[in-house]
N, C-alpha and C positions, 0 to 999 in steps of 0.2 A: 504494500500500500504506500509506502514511502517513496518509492521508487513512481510509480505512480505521479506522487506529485512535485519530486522532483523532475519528473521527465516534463510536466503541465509548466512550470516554472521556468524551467530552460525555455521551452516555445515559447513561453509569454516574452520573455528577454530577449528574444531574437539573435538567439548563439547559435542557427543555423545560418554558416556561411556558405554553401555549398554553390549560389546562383552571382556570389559577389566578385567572383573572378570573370567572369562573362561579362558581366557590366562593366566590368573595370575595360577589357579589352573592346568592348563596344565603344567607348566613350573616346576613346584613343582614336579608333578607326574614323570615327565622327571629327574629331577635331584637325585629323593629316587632312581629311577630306576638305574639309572647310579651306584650311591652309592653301589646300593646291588650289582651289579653286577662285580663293583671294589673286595668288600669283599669278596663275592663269590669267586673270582676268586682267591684271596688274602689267602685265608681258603680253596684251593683245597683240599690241601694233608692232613688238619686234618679233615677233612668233610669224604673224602675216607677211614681215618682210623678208623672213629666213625662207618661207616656202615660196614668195614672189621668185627669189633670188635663185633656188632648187627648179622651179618651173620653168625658168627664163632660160638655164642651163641646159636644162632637156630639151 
């Protein structure tokens, strides 16, 4: 019976971390994404002139 409610006690506390590494890695992936997308956006017009400069070549 003790076990019982220390097991109800543990849930209540929220000492299961089993989903908190996932999120951790999700949140990462979210934030490179944003990043390159800032850049990206940031390096429009020299990005368009690299491929201008590639197509011109060909």
């Amino acid at each position: 019976m003790i076990q019982y409610f220390a097991a109800m006690i543990d849930s209540f506390l929220g000492r299961e971390d089993e989903g908190q590494g996932l999120v951790e890695y999700a949140l990462i992936i979210a934030l490179v994404a944003v990043v390159c997308a800032a850049a990206l956006t940031t390096l429009q017009g020299d990005i368009d002139g690299v491929f201008a400069d590639i197509g011109g070549s060909l």
